[in-house]
N, C-alpha and C positions, 0 to 999 in steps of 0.2 A: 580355395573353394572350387569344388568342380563343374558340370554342368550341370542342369537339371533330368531326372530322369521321370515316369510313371511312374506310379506307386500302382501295382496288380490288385485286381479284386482278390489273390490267396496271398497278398501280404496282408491284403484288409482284412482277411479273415483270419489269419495268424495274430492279427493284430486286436483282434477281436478275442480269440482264444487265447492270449496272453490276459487281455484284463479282465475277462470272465472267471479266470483261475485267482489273481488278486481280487477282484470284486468279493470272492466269497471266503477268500483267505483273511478277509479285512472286516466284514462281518457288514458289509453292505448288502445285502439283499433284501433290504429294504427299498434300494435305490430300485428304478426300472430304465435301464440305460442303453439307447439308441447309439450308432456306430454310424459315419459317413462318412466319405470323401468330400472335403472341400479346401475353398483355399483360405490357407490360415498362414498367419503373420510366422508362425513357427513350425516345428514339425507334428504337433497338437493344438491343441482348445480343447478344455471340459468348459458346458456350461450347467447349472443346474440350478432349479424350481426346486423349493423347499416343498411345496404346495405341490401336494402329489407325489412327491421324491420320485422329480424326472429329470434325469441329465440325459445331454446328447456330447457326444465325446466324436469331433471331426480330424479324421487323419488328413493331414497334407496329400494335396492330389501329385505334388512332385515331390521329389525328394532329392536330395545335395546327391552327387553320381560319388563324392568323399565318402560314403560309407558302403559302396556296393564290395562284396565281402565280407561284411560285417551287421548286414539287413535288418537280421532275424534278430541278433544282439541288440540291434538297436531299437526295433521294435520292442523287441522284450521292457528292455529301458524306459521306453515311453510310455507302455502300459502301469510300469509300475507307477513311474509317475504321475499318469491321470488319474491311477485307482486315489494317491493321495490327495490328491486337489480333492475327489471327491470325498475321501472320509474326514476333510477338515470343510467342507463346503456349507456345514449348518454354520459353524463357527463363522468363518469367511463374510456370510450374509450378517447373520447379527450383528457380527462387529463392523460392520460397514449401514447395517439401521440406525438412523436416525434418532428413534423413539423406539431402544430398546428396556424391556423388562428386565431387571436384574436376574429374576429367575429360568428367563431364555436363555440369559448369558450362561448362568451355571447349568442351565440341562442341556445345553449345547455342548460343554465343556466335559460332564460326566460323556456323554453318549461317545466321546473320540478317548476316555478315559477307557471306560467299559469295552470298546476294542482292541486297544493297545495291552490289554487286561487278557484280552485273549489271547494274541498275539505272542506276548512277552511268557516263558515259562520260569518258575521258579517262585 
């Protein structure tokens, strides 16, 4: 593992522009999702309110100096990543409620069906 290095406000925005192209490839724009730098246990976090469909999605303010070379790629990677936390994130909550609805369960269940629907051709 190498040192730590900054992460740029044009990687953040690369990094922004990677999950706005998945966001709407995924059939999320529904969601309305904020973009930050902070420190996070990893090279992401999504978090996200079902109430309102608002996620805020924090890039690591450093990043491993093991992928400089490889930045963009791995940015790329991470976006697509968070884009999936997000298009499974109704599911995520419900199944993690307490006192859920059977029929949350299943309209949660169609809505990441219904994208993968779009997704998938044939």
């Amino acid at each position: 593992m190498g040192h730590k290095i900054k992460v740029t406000p044009e990687q953040l925005e690369y990094f922004k522009a990677r999950c706005e192209e998945y966001r709407k490839r995924f059939g999320l724009t529904n969601w309305e999702v904020y973009y930050v730098l902070g420190k996070t246990v990893g090279r992401c976090v999504t978090t996200a309110q079902l109430s309102g469909y608002i996620a805020t999605i924090s890039l690591t303010k450093k990043w491993d100096s093991s992928v400089i070379g490889s930045t963009d790629k791995e940015l790329q990677k991470s976006a697509k990543h968070e884009m999936l936390h997000l298009l499974l994130a109704r599911m995520s909550v419900n199944a993690n409620n307490r006192f859920i609805q059977e029929s949350d369960l299943y309209e949660s269940e169609e809505e990441v069906v219904r994208m993968l629907e779009n997704l998938i051709e044939g």
